[in-house]
DRENLUMVEX-586958 format. One line per 4 residues: their letters; for each residue x negated, y, z negated of N, C-alpha, C, O. Coordinates in pm, 1 decimal, decimal comma. Layout:
! DRENLUMVEX-586958
a = X:Y:Z:X:Y:Z:X:Y:Z:X:Y:Z ~ ...
***
This chain:
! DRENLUMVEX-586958
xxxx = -82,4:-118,1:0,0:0,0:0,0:0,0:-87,0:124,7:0,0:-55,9:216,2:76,3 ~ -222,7:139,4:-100,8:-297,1:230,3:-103,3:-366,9:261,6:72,1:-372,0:376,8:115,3 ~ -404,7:167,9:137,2:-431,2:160,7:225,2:-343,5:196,5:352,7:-386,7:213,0:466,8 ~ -220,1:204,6:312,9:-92,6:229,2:419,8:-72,5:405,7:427,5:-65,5:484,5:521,8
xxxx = -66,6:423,6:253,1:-62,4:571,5:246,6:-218,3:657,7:285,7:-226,3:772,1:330,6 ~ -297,2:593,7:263,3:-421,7:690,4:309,6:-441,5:718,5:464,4:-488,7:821,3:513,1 ~ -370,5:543,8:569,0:-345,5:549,9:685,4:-283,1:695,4:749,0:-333,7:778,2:824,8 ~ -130,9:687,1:673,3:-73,4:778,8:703,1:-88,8:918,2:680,4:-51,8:1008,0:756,0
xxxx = -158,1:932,4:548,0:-242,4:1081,6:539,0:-350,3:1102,5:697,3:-343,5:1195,8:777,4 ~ -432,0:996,8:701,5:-506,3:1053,2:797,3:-439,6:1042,5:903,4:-512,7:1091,5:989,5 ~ -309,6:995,6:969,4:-256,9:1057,9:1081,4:-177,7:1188,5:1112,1:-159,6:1255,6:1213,6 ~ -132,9:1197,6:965,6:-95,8:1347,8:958,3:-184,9:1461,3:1031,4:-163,4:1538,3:1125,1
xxxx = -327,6:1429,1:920,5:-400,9:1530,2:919,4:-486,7:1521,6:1095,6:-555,7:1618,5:1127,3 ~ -476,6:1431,4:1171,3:-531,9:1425,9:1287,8:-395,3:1457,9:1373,4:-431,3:1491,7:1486,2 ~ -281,8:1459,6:1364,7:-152,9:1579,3:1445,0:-206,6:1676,2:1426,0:-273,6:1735,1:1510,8 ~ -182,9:1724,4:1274,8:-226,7:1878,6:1217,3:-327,5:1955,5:1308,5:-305,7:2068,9:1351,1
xxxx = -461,5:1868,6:1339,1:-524,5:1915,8:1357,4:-534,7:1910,6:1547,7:-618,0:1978,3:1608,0 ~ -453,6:1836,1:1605,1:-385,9:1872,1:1740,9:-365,6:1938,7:1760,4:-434,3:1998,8:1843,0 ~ -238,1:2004,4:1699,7:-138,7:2125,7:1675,2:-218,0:2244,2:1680,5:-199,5:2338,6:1757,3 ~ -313,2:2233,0:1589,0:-439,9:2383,4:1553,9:-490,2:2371,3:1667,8:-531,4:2479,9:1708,7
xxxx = -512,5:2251,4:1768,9:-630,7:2300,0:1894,4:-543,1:2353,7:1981,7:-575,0:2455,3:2043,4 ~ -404,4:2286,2:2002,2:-295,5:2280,5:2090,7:-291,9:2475,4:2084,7:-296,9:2548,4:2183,8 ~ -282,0:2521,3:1935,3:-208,2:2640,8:1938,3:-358,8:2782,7:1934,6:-342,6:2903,2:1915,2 ~ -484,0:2713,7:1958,8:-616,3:2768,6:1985,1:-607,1:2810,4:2189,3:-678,7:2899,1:2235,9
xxxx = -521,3:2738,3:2268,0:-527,3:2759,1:2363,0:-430,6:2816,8:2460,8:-431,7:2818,5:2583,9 ~ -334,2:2870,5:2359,8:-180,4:2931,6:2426,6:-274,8:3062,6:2404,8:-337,9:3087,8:2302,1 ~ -270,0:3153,6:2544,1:-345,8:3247,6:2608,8:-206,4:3331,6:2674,0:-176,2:3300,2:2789,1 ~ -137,2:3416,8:2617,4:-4,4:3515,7:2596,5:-85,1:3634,6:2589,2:-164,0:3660,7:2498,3
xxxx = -55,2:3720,6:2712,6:-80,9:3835,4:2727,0:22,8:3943,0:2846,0:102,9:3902,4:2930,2 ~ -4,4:4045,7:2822,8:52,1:4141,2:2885,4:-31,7:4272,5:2949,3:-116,4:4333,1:2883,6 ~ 7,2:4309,2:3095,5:-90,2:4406,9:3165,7:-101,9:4579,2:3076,5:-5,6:4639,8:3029,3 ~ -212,6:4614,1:3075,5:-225,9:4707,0:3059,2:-95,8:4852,5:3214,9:-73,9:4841,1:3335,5
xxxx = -64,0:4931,9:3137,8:27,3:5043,4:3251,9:-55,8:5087,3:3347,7:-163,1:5135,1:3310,9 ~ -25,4:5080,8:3487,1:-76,6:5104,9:3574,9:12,1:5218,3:3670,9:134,0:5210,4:3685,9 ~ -69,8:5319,3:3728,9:6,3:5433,6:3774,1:81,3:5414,8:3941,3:37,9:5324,9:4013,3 ~ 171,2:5488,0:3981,5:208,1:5443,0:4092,2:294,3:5557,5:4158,6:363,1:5601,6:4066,5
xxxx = 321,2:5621,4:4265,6:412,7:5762,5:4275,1:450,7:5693,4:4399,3:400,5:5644,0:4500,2 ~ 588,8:5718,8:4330,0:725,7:5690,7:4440,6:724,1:5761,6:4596,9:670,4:5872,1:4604,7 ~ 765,3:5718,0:4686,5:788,8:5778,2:4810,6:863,9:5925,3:4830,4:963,9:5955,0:4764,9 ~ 806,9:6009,1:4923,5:896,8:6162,4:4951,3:988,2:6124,3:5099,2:939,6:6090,6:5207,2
xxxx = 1148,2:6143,4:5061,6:1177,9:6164,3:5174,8:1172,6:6289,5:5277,5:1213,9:6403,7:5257,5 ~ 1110,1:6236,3:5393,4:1095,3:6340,7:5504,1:1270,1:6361,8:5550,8:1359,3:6277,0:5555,3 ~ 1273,9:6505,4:5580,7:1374,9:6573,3:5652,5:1392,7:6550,1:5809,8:1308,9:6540,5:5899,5 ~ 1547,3:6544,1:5810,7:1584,1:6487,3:5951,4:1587,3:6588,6:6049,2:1633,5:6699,2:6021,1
xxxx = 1545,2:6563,7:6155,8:1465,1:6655,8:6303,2:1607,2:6647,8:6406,5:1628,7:6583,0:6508,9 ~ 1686,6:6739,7:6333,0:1810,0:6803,3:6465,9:1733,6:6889,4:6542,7:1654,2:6980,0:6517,5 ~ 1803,4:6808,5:6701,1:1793,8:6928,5:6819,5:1911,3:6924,3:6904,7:1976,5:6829,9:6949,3 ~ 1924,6:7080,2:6918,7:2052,5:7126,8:7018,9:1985,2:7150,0:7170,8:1872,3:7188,8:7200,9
xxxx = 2116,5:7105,1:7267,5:2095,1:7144,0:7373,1:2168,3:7280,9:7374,5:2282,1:7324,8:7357,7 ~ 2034,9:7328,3:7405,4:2066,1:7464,1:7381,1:2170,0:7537,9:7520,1:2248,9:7632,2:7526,8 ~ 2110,8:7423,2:7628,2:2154,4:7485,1:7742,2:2324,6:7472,0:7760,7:2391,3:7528,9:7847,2 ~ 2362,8:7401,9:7679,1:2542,2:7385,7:7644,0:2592,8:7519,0:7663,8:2692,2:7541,0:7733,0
xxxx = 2512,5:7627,8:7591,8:2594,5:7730,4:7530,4:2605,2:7846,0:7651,2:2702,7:7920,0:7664,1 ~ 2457,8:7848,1:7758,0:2411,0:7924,9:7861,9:2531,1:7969,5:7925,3:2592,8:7888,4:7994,4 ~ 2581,1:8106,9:7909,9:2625,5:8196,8:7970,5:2785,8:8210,0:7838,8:2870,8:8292,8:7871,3 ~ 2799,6:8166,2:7766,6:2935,0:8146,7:7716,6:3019,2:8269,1:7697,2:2933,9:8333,0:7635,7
xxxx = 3126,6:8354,2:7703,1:3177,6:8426,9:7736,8:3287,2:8440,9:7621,7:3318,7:8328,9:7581,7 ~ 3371,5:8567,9:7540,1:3457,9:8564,1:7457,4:3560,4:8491,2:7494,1:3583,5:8482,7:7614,7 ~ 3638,1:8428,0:7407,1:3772,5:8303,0:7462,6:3708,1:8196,5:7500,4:3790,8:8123,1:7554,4 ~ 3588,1:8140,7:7501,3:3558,7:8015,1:7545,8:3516,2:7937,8:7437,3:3466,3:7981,5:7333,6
xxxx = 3542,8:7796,1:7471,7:3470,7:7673,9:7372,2:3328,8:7653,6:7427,2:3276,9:7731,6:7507,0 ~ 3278,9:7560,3:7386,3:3187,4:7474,6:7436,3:3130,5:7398,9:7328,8:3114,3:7420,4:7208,7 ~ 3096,7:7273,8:7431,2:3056,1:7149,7:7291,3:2912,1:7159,4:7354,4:2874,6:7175,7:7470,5 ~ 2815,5:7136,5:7181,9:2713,9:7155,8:7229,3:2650,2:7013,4:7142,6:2682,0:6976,1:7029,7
xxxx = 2558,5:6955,7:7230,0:2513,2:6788,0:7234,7:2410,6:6840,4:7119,3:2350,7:6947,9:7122,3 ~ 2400,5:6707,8:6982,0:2253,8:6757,7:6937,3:2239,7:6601,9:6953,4:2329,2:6518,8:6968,8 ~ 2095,2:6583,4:6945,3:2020,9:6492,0:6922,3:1950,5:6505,2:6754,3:1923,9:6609,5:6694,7 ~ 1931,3:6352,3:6702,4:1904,1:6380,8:6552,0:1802,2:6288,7:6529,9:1837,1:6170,7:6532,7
xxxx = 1663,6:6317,2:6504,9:1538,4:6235,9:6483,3:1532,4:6176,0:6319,5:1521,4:6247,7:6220,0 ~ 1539,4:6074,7:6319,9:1484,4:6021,6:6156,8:1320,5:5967,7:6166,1:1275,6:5868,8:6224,0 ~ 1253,7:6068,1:6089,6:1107,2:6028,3:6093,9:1072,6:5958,8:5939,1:961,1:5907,1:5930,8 ~ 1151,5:5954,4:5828,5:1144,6:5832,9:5773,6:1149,6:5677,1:5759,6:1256,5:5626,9:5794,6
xxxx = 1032,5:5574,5:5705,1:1045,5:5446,2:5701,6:1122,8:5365,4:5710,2:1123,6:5250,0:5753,1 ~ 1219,4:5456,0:5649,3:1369,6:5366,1:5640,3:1499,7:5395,8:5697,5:1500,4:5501,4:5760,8 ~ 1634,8:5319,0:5692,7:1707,3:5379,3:5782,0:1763,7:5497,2:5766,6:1683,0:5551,4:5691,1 ~ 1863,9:5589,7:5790,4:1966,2:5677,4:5714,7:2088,6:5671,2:5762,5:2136,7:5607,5:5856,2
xxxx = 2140,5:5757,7:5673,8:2312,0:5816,1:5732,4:2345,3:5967,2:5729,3:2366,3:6049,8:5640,5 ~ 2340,1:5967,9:5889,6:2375,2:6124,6:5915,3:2509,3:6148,5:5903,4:2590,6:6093,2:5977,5 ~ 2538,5:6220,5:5823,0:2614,1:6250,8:5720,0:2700,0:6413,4:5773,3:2781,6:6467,6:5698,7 ~ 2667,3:6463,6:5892,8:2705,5:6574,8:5911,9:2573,5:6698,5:6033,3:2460,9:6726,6:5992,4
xxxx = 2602,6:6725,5:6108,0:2572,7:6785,3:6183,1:2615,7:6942,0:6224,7:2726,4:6947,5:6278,2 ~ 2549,5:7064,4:6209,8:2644,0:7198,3:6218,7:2507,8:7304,4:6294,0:2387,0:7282,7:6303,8 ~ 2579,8:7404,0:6330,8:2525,0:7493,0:6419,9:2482,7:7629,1:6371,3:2588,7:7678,8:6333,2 ~ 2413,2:7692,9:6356,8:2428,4:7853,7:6288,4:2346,4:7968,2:6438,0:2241,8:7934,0:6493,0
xxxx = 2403,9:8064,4:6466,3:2330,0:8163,5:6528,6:2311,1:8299,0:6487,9:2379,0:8351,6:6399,8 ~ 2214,3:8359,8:6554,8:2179,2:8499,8:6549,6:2275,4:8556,6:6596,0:2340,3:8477,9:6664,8 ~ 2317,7:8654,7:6592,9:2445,5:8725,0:6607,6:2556,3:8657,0:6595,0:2644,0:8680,6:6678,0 ~ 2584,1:8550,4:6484,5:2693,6:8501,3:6463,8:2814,5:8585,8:6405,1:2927,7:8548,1:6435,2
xxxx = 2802,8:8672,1:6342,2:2885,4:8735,8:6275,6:2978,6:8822,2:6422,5:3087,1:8798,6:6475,7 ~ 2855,3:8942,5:6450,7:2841,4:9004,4:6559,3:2914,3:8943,8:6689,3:2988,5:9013,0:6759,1 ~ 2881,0:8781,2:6720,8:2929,6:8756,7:6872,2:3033,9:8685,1:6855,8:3080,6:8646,1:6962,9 ~ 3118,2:8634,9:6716,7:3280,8:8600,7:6665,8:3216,0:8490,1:6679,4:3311,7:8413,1:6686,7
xxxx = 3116,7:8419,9:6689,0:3084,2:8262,8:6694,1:3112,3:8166,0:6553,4:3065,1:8166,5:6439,7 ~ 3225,7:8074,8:6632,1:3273,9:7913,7:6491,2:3247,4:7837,2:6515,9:3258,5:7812,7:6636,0 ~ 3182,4:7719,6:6415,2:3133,9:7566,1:6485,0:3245,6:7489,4:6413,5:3302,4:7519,6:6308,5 ~ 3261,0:7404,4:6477,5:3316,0:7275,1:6471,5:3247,2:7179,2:6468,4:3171,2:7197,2:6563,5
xxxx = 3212,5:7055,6:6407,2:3141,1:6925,6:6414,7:3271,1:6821,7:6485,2:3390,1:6796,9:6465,5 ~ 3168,4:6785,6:6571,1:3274,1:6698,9:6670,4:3187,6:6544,4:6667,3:3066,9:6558,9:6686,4 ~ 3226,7:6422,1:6649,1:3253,6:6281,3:6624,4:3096,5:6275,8:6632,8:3038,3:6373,5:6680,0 ~ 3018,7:6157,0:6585,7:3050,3:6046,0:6512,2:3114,2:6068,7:6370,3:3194,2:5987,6:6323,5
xxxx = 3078,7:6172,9:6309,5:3147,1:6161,2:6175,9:3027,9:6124,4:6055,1:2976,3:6200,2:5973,1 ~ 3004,5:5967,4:6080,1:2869,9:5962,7:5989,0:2824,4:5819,5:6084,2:2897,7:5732,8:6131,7 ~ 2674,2:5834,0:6090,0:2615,1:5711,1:6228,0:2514,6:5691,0:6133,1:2501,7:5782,1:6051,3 ~ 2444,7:5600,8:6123,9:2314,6:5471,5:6108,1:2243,9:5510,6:6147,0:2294,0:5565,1:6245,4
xxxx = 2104,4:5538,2:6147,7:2013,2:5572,2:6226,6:1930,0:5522,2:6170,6:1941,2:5541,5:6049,6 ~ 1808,2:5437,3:6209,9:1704,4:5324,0:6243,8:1600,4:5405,8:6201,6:1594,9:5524,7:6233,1 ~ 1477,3:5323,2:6098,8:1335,3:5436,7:6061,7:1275,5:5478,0:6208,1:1285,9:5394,8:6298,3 ~ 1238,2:5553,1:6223,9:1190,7:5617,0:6342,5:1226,8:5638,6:6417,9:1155,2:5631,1:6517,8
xxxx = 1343,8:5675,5:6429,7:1460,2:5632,8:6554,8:1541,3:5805,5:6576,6:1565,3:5899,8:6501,2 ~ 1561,5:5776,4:6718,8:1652,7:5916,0:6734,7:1806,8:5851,4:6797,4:1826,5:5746,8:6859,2 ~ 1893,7:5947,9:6758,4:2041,9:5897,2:6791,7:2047,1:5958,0:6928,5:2162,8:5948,2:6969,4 ~ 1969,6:6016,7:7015,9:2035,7:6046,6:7134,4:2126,1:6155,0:7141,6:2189,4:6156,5:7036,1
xxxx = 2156,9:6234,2:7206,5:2274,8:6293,2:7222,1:2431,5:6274,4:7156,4:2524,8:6343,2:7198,0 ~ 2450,2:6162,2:7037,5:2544,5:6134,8:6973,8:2630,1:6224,0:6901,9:2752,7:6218,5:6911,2 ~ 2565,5:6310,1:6826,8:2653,0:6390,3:6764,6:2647,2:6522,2:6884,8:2572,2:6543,3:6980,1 ~ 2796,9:6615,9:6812,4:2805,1:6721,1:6900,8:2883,7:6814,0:6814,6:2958,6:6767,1:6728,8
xxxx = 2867,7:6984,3:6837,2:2924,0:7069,5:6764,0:3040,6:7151,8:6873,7:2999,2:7162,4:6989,1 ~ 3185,0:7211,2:6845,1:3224,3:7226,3:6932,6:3194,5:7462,5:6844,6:3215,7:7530,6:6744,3 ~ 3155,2:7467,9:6940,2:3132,3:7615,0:6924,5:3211,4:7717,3:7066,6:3197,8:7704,9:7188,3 ~ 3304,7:7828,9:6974,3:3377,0:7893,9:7014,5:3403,5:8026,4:7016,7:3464,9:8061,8:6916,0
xxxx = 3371,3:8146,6:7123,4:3288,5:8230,6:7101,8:3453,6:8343,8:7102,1:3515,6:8360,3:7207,2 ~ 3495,8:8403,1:6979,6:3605,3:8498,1:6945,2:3680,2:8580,8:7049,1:3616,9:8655,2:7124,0 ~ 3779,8:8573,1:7054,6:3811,1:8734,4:7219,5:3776,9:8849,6:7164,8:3807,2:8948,1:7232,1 ~ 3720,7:8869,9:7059,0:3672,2:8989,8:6989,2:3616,5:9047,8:6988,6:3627,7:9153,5:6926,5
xxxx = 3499,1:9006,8:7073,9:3356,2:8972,9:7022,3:3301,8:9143,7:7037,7:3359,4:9221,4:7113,8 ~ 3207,2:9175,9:6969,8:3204,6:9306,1:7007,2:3122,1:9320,3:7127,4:3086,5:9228,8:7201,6 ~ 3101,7:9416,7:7136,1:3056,5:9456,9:7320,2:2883,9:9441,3:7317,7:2822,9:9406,0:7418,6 ~ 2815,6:9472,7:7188,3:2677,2:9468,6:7118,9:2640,2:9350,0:7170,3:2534,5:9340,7:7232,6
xxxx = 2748,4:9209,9:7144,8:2716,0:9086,8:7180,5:2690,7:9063,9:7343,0:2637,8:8954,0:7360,3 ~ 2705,2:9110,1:7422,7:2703,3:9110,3:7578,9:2550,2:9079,6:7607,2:2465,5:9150,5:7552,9 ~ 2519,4:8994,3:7675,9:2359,5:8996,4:7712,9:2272,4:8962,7:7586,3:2153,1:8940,4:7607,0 ~ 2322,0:8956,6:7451,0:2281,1:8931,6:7322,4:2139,4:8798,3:7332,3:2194,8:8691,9:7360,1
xxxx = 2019,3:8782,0:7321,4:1998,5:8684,9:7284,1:1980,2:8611,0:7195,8:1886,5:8624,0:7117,0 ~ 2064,4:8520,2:7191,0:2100,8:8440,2:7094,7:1993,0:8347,3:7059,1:1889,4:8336,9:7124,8 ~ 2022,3:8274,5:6944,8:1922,8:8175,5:6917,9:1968,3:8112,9:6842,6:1987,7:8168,2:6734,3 ~ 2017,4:7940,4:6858,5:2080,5:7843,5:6766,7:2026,0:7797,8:6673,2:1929,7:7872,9:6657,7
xxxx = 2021,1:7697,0:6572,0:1954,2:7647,6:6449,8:2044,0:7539,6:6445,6:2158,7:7575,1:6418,4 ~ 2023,4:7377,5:6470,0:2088,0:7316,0:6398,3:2027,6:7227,2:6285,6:1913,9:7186,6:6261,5 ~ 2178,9:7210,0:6211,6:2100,7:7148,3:6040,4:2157,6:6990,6:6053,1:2256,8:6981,1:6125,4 ~ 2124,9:6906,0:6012,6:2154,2:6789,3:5980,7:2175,6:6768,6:5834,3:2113,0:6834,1:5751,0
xxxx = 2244,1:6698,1:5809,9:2251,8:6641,6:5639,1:2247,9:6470,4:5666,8:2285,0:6420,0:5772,8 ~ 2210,7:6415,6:5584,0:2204,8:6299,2:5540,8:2145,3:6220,1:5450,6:2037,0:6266,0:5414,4 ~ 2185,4:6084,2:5383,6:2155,8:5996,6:5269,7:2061,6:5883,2:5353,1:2063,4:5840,8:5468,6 ~ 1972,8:5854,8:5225,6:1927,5:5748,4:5264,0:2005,5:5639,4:5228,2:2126,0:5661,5:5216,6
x = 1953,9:5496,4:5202,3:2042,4:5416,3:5180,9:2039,3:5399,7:4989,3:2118,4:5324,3:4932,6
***
């Protein structure tokens, strides 16, 4: 019996001492913070055909074609398309945004002639505006995804 219990002491103590090597080699760690700066989105590259507007006269419409460049990585959503001019006040000039509404556009990608503004020049217009040269600006808005 003395011999059974001393057995079993020394198998204890040779687990025990498993356990201590077992728990000598669990190697639990975590990275030191490392720095990193997020991406800038670049602004979307509207262009008007300007030549839409060439000669436009008080009482008239005209739709004028833009094209819309996305020079960011990723895709977007043009979200809105609009027109502003020099003597806008002055030559009774209103824009209208005319269809798609809101389009997809591909990283690097231009939509083509897709969107369009419908611009409409007042019967008002004052006489200053005659021969006026004008000069358009269009703005784009849009989300990334």
């Amino acid at each position: 019996m003395k011999k059974l219990l001393v057995l079993g002491v020394v198998v204890v103590a040779l687990v025990g001492a498993g356990l201590i090597a077992y728990a000598a080699y669990v190697v639990d760690g975590t990275s030191s913070p490392e720095n990193f700066t997020a991406g800038e989105a670049t602004n979307l590259v509207p262009d008007p055909a300007s030549e839409d507007l060439a000669g436009i006269l008080p009482g008239q419409t005209r739709e004028v074609r833009v094209s819309v460049y996305n020079p960011n990585p990723v895709g977007v959503t043009v979200t809105g398309v609009d027109l502003t001019f020099s003597y806008q006040t002055e030559c009774a000039l209103t824009t209208t945004p005319w269809g798609p509404g809101s389009y997809g556009l591909a990283a690097n990608a231009s939509s083509g002639y897709v969107f369009g503004v419908s611009v409409t020049m007042g019967g008002a217009a004052a006489a200053g505006c005659e021969g006026a040269p004008l000069e358009v600006t269009a703005t784009a808005k849009g989300t990334l995804p």
